[in-house]
One Martini backbone bead per residue (centre of mass of N, CA, C, O) as a GRO file, in nm:
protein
  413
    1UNK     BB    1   0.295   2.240  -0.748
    2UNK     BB    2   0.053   2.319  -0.979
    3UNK     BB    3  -0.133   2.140  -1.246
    4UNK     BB    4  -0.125   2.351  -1.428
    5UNK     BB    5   0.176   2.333  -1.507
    6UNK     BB    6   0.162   2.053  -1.665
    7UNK     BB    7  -0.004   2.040  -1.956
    8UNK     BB    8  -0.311   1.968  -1.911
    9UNK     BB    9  -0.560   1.913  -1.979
   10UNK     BB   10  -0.887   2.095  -1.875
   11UNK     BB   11  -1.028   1.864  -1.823
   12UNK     BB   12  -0.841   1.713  -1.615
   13UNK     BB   13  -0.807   1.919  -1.427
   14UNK     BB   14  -1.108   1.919  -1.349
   15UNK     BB   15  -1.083   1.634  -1.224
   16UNK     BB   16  -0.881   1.692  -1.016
   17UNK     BB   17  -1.046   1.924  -0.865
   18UNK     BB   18  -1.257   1.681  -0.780
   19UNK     BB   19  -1.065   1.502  -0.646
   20UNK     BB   20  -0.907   1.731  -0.464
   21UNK     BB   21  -0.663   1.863  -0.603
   22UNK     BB   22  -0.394   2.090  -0.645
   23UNK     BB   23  -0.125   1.951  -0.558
   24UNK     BB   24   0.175   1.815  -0.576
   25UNK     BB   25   0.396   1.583  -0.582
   26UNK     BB   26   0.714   1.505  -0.628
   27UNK     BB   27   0.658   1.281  -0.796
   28UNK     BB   28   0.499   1.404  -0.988
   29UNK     BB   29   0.649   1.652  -1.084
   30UNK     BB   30   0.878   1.483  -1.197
   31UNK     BB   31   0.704   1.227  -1.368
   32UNK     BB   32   0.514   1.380  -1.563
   33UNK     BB   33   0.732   1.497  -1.798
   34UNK     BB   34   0.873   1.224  -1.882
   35UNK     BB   35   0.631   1.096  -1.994
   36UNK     BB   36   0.527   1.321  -2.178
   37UNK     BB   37   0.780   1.249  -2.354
   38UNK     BB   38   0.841   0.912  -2.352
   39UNK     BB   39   1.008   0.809  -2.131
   40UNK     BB   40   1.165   0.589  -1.963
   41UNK     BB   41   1.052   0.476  -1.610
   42UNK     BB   42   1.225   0.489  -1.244
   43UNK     BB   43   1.019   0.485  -0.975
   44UNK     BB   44   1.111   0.583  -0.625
   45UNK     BB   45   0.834   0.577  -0.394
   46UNK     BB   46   0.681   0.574  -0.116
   47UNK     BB   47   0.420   0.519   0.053
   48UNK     BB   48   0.205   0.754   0.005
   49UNK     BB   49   0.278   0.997  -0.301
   50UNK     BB   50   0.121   0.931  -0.540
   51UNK     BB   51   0.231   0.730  -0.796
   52UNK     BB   52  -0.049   0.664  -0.935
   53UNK     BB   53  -0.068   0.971  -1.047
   54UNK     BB   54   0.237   1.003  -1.189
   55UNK     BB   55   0.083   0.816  -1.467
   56UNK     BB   56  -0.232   0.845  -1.504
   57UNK     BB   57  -0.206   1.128  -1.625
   58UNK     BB   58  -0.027   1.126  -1.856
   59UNK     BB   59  -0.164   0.930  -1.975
   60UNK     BB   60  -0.492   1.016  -1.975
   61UNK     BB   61  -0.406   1.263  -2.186
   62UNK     BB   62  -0.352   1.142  -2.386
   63UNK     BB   63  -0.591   0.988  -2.492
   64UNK     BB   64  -0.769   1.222  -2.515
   65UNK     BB   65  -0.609   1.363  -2.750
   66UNK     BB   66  -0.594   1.050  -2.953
   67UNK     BB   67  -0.800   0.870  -2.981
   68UNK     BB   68  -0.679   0.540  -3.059
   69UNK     BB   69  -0.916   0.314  -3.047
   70UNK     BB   70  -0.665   0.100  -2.832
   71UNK     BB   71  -0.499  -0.021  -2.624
   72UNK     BB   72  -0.263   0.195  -2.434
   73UNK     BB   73  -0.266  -0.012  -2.152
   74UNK     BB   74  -0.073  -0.165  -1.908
   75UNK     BB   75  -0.103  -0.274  -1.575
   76UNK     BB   76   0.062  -0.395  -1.331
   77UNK     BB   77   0.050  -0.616  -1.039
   78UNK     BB   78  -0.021  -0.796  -0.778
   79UNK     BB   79  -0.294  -0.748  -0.674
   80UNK     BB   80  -0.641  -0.727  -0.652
   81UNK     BB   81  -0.646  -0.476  -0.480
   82UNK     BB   82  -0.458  -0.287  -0.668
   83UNK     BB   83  -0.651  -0.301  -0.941
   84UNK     BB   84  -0.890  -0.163  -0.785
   85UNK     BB   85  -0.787   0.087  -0.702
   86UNK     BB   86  -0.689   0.187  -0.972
   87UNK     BB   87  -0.952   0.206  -1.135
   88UNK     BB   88  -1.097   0.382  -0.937
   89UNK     BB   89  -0.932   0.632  -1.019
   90UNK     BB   90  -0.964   0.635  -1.282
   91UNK     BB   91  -1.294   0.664  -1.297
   92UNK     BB   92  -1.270   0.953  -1.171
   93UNK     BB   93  -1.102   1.092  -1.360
   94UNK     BB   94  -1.299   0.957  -1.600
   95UNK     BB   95  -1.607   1.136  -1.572
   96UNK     BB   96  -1.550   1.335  -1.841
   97UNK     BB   97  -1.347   1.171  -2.069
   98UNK     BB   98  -1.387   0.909  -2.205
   99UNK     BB   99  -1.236   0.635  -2.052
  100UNK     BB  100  -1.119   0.323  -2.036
  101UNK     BB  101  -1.169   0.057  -1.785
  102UNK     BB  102  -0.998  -0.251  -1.646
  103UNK     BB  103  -0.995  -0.526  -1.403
  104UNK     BB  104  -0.795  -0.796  -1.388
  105UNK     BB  105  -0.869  -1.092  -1.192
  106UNK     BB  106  -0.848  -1.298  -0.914
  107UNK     BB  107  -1.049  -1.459  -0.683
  108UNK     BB  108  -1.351  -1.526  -0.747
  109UNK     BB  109  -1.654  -1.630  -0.884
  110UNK     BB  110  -1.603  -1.604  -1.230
  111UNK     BB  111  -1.793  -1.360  -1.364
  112UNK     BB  112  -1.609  -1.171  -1.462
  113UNK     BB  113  -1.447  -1.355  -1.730
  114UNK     BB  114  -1.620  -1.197  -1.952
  115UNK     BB  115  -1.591  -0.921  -1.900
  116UNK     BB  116  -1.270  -0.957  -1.962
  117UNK     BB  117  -1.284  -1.077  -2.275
  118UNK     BB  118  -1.442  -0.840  -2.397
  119UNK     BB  119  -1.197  -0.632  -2.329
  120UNK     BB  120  -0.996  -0.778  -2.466
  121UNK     BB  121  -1.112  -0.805  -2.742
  122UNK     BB  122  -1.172  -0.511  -2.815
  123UNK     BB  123  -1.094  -0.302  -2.611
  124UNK     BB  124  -0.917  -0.093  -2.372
  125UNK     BB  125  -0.793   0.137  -2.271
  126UNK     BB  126  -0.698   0.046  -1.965
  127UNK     BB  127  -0.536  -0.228  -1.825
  128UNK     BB  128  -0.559  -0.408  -1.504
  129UNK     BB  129  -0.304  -0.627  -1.414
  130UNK     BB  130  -0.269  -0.974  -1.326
  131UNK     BB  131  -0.071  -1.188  -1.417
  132UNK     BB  132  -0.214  -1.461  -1.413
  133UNK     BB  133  -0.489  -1.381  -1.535
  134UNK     BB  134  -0.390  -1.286  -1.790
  135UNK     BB  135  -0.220  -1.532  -1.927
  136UNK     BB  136  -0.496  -1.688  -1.932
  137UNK     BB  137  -0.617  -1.471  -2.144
  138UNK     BB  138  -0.370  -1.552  -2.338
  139UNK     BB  139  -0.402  -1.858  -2.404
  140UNK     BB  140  -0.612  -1.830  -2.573
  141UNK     BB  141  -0.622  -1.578  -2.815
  142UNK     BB  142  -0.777  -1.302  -2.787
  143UNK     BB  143  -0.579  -1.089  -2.719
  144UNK     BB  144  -0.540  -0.709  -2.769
  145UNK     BB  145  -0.155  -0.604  -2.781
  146UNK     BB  146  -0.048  -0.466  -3.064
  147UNK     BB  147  -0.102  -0.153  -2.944
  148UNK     BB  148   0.044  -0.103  -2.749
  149UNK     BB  149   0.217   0.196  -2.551
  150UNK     BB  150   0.211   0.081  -2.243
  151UNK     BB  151   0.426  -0.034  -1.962
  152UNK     BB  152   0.323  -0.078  -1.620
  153UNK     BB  153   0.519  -0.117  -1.323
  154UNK     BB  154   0.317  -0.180  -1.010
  155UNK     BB  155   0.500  -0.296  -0.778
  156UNK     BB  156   0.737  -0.422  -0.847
  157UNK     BB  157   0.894  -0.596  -0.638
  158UNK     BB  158   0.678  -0.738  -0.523
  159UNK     BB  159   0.644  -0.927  -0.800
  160UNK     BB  160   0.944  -1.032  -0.759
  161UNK     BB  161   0.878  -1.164  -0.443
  162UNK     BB  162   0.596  -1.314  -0.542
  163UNK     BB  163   0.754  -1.455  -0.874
  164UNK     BB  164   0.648  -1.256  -1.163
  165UNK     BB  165   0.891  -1.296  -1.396
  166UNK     BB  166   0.794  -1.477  -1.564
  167UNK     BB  167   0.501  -1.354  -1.625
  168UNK     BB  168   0.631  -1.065  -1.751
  169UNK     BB  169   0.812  -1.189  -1.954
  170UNK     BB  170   0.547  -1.315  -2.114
  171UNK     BB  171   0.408  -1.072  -2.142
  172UNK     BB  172   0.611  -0.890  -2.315
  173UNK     BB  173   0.622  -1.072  -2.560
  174UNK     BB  174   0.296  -0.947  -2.631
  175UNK     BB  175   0.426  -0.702  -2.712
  176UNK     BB  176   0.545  -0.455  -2.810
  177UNK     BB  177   0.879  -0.306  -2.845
  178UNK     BB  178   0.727  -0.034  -2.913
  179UNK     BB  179   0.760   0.118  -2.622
  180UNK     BB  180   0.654   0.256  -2.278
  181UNK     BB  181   0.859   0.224  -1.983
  182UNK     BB  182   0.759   0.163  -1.665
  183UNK     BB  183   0.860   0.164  -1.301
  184UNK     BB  184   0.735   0.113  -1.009
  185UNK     BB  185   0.851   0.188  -0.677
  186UNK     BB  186   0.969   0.144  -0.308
  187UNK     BB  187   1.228  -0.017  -0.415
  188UNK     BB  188   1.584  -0.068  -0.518
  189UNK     BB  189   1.690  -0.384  -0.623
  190UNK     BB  190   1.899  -0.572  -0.783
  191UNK     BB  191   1.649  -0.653  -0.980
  192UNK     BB  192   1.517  -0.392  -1.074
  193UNK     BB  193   1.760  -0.361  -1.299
  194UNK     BB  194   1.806  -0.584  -1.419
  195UNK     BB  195   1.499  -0.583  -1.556
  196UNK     BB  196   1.543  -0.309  -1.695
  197UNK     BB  197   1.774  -0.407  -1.901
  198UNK     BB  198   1.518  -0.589  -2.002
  199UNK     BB  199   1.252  -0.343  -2.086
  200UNK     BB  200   1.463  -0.082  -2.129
  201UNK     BB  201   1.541   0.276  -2.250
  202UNK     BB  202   1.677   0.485  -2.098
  203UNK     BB  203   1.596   0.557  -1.842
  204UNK     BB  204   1.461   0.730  -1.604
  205UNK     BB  205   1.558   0.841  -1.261
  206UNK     BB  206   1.344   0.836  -0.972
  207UNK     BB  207   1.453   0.900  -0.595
  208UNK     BB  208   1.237   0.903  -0.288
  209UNK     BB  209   1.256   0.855   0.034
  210UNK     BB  210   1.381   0.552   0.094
  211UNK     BB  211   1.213   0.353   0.319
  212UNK     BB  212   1.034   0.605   0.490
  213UNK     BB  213   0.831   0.712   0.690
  214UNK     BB  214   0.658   0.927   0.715
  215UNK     BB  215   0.603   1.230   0.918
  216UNK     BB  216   0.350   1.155   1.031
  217UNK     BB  217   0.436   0.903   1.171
  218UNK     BB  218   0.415   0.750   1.507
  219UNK     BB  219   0.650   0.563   1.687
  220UNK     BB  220   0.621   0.294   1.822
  221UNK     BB  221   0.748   0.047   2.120
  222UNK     BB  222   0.657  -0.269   2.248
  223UNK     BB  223   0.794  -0.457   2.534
  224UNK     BB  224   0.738  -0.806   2.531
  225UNK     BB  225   0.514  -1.056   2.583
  226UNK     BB  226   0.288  -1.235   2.409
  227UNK     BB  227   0.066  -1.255   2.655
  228UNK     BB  228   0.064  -0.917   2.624
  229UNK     BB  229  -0.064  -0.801   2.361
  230UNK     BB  230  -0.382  -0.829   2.394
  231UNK     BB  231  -0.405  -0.691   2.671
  232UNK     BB  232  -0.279  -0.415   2.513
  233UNK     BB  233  -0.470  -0.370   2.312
  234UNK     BB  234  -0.742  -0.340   2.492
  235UNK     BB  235  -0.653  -0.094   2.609
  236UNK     BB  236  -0.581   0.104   2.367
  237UNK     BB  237  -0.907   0.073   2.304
  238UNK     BB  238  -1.037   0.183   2.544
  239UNK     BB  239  -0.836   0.447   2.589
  240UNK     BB  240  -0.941   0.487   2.250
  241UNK     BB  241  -1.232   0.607   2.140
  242UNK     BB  242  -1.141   0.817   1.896
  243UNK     BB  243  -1.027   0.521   1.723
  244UNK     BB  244  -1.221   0.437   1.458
  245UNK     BB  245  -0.938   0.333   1.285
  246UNK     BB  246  -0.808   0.024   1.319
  247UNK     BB  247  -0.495  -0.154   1.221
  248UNK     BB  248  -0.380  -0.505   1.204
  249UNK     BB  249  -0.098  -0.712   1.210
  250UNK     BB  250  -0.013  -1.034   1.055
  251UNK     BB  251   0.223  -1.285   0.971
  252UNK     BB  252  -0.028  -1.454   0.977
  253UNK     BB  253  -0.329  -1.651   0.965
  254UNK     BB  254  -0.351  -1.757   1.258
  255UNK     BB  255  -0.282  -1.589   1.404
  256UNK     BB  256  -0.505  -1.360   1.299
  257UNK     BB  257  -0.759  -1.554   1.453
  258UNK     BB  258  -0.680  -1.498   1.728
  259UNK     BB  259  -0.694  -1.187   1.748
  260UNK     BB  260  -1.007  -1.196   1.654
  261UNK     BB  261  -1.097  -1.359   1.909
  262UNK     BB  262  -0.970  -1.214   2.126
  263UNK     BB  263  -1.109  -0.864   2.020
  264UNK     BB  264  -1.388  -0.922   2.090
  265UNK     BB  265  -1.670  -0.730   2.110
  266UNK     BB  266  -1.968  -0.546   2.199
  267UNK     BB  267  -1.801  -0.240   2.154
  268UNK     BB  268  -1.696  -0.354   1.823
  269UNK     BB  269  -1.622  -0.410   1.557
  270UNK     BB  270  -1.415  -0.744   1.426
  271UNK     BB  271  -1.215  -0.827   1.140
  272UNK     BB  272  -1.078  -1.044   0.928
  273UNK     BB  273  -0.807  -1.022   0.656
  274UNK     BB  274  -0.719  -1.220   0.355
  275UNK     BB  275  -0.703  -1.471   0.106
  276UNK     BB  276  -0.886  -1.708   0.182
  277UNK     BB  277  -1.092  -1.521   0.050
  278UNK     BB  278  -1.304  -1.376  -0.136
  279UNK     BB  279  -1.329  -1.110  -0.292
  280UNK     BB  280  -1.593  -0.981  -0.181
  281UNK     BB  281  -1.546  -1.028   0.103
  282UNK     BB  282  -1.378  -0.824   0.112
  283UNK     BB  283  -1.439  -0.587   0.004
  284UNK     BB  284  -1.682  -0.577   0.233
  285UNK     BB  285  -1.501  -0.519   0.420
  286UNK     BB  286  -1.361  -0.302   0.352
  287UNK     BB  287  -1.618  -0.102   0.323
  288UNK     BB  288  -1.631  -0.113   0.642
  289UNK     BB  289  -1.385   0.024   0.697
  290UNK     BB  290  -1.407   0.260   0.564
  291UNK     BB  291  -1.667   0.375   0.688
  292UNK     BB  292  -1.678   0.250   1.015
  293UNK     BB  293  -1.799  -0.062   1.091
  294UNK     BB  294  -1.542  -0.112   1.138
  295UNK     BB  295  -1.298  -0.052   1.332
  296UNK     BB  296  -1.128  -0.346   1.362
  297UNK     BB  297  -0.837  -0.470   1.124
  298UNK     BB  298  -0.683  -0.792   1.055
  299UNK     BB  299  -0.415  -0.862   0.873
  300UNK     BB  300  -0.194  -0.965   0.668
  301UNK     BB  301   0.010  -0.814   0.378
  302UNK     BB  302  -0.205  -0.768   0.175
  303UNK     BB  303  -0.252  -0.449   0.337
  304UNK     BB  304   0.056  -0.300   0.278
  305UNK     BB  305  -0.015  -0.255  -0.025
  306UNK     BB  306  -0.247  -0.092  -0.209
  307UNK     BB  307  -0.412   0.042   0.012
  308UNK     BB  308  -0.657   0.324   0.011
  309UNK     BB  309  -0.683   0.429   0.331
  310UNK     BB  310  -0.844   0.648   0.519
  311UNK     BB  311  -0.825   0.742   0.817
  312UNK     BB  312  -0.571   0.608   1.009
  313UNK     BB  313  -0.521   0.640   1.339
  314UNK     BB  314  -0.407   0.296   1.381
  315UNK     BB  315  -0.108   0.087   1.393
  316UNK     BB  316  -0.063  -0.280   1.438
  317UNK     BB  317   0.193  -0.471   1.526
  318UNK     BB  318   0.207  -0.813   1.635
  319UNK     BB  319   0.473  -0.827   1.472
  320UNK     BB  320   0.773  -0.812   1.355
  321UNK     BB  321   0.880  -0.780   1.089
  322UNK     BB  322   1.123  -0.983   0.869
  323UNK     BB  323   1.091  -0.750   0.689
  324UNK     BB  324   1.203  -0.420   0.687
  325UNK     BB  325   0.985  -0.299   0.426
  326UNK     BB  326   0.689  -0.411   0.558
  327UNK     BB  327   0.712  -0.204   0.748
  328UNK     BB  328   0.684   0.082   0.616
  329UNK     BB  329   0.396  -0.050   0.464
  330UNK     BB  330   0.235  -0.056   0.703
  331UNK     BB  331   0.284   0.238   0.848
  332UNK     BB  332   0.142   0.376   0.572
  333UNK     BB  333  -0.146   0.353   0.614
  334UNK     BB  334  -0.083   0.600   0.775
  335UNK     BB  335  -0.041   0.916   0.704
  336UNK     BB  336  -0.157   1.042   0.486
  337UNK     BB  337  -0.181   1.297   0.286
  338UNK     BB  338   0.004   1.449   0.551
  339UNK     BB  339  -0.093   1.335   0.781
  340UNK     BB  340  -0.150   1.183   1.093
  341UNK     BB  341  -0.004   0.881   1.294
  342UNK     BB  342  -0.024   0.575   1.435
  343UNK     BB  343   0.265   0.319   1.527
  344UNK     BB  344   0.257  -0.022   1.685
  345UNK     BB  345   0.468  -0.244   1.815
  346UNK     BB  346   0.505  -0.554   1.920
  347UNK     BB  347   0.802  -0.719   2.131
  348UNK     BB  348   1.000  -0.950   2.137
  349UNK     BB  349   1.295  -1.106   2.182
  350UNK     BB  350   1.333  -1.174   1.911
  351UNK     BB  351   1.231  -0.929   1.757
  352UNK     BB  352   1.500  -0.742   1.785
  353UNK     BB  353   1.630  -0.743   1.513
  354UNK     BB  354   1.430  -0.692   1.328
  355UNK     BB  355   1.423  -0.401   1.434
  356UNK     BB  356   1.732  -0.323   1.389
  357UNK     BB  357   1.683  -0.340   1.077
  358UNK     BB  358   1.434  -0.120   1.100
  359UNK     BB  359   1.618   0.108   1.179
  360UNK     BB  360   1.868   0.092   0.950
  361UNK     BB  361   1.672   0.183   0.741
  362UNK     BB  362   1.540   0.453   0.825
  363UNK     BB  363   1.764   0.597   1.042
  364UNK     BB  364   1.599   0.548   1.293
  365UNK     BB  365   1.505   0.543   1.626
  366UNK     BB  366   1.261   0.429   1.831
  367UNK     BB  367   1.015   0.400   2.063
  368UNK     BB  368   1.029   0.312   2.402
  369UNK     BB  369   0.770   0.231   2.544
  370UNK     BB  370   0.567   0.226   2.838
  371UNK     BB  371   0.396  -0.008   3.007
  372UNK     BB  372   0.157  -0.047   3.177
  373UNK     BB  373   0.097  -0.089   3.462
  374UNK     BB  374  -0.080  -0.389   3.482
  375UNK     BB  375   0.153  -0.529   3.319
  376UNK     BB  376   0.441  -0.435   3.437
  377UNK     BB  377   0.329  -0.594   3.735
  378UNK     BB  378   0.364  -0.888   3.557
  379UNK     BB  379   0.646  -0.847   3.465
  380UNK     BB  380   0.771  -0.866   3.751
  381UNK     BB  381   0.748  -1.155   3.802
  382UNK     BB  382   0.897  -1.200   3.480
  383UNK     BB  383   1.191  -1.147   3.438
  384UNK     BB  384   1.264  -1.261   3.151
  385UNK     BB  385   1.086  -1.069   2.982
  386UNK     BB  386   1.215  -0.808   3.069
  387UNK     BB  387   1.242  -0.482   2.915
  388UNK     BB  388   1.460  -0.227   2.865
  389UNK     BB  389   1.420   0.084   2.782
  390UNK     BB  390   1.545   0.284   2.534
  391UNK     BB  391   1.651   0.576   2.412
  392UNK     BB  392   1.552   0.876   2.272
  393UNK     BB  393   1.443   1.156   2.012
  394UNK     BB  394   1.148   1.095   2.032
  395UNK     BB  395   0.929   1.348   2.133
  396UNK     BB  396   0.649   1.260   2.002
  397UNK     BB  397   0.650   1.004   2.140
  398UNK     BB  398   0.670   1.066   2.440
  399UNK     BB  399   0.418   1.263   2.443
  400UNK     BB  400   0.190   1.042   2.348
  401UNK     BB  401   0.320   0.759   2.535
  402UNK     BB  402   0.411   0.971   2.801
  403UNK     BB  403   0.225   1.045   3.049
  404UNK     BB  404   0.120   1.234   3.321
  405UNK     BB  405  -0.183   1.120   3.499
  406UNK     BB  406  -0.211   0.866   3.338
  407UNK     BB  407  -0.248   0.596   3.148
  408UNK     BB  408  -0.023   0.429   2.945
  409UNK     BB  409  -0.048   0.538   2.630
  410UNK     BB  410  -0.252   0.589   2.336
  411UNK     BB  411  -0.269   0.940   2.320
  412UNK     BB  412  -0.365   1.250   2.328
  413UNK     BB  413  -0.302   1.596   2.373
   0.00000   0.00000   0.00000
């Protein structure tokens, strides 16, 4: 569908295709109507679907029509990286809608806490905030939310996962009770319905091809000993110098400080980011991978969810998530947006268990990559650690992975 056909204002529509977008995705085609009625709304769908553009036009459009003069929503977010990412989007879609809206968030050096206590206390047309930093500034006393009209719980899952309830149900409470609420989510684990029936009116449910990574991810499984992961990442790196956006994750903060120490180069910047940095700090960092002045970026889990970087050639897992559902938020990062792209897992002997929750989760076998030869024949030294690859029917994956006349790695066709 395009969005022509959704009854949004003409104005908006210029912004949207000055934003480059002519067609809907799923989500937006089901969810953009049913917000337009004003019905409560729990939509599920994965990482990379447009879910953030199926709340915030038809928000933008009532705002733009009834020009009500006082905050019309609060989105709450898990991260500080995802409420930069709403804000600068409203930003975009409003450039000439004379919409406001405001990010509110912590972990920064404090300058911004005047600027967040005057938009809170004038009102801005949309809020986009972190529970924490929100509460502080609802305990001083100067917050005007009793004019709310929406609010909005996006990647409500992950909130209710690091412990966001107790906050949620506060911030709620200093809501009006007669409000719209949405609900976005790439999960729908039986605690986002507890949380629904106490804060939402007959939702509307749209649940869109959960838990499955994009089809545009080519995935592959690296079976390996741990003290193998990191030759094997330089190996990649060098035999696919066409790939100038690569994202690695790391289960830990400390892991990742050893990995980008193992493959800093002088041909390349490596970088790494987590919560322990500043915000400044990380936003420059992002800034530069976002540009591709650091090619290799290793991060946390902090950026598995609600960073939108376009065109990351490849996501290497450094070890297996042990939540299954981290996997698909990991490997979401590449292949946005209809895009193709790789993803590889890199898997040592523990880790089997943890693949097998992630196969049964997406509903597919991963392919299980042959290692190049020069760490195979150092394989073959301690068979202890040798694993046998499994059949697969990842034929995109084979072709990709398994080249003859090559030196085998992640090479295009």
């Amino acid at each position: 569908m395009i969005f022509d056909n959704l009854n949004l204002n003409p104005e908006l529509l210029e912004s949207i295709d000055y934003m480059g977008f002519s067609e809907t995705t799923p989500i937006q085609e089901m969810a953009i109507p049913v917000i337009m009625s004003g019905r409560d709304l729990i939509a599920c769908a994965q990482t990379g679907t447009g879910k953030t553009a199926a709340y915030l036009l038809p928000i933008m459009n009532h705002i733009f029509d009834k020009r009500t003069g006082h905050t019309h929503t609060l989105v709450l977010v898990p991260t500080r990286e995802l409420a930069i990412q709403i804000d600068q989007q409203i930003q975009g879609l409003a450039y000439t809608l004379n919409i406001t809206s405001l990010a509110v968030y912590g972990g920064g050096d404090g300058s911004g806490w005047d600027q967040e206590k005057a938009a809170l206390s004038r009102g801005a047309d949309i809020i986009v905030a972190t529970p924490g930093r929100l509460i502080s500034h609802l305990n001083q006393g100067y917050v005007k939310f009793n004019q709310i009209e929406v609010l909005v719980l996006d990647e409500a899952d992950r909130m209710l996962d690091i412990g966001f309830y107790d906050d949620i149900m506060h911030i709620i409470s200093c809501l009006p009770k007669k409000r719209q609420t949405l609900m976005l989510s790439a999960t729908m684990p039986p605690k986002i319905r507890s949380l629904s029936k106490h804060i939402m009116k007959n939702p509307v449910e749209i649940a869109l091809e959960m838990s499955k990574p994009a089809d545009g991810v080519i995935q592959a499984v690296y079976k390996l000993s741990d003290n193998q992961k990191l030759p094997l990442i330089k190996s990649l790196l060098a035999d696919n110098p066409e790939y100038h956006s690569i994202l690695i994750f790391s289960s830990t903060k400390k892991k990742l400080s050893e990995i980008v120490r193992g493959l800093r180069s002088k041909d390349y910047p490596v970088e790494g980011i987590s919560s322990d940095l500043e915000q400044k700090e990380r936003e420059e960092m992002l800034s530069r991978f976002k540009s591709r002045k650091t090619r290799v970026l290793v991060a946390t889990d902090v950026l598995s969810r609600g960073i939108d970087i376009k065109d990351i050639n490849l996501v290497i897992n450094f070890d297996a998530p042990s939540d299954a559902e981290d996997y698909v938020h990991r490997v979401g990062r590449t292949a946005r947006a209809e895009t193709t792209g790789l993803a590889v897992t890199l898997v040592n002997k523990m880790d089997i268990p943890k693949m097998q929750r992630i196969e049964k989760l997406i509903g597919s076998e991963i392919y299980n990559a042959p290692l190049p030869a020069f760490i195979a024949e150092n394989n073959d030294k301690r068979p202890d650690h040798r694993l046998t690859p499994t059949k697969t029917k990842n034929s995109k994956a084979k072709r990709r992975f398994n080249q003859k006349g090559r030196k085998q790695g992640v090479r295009d066709n």
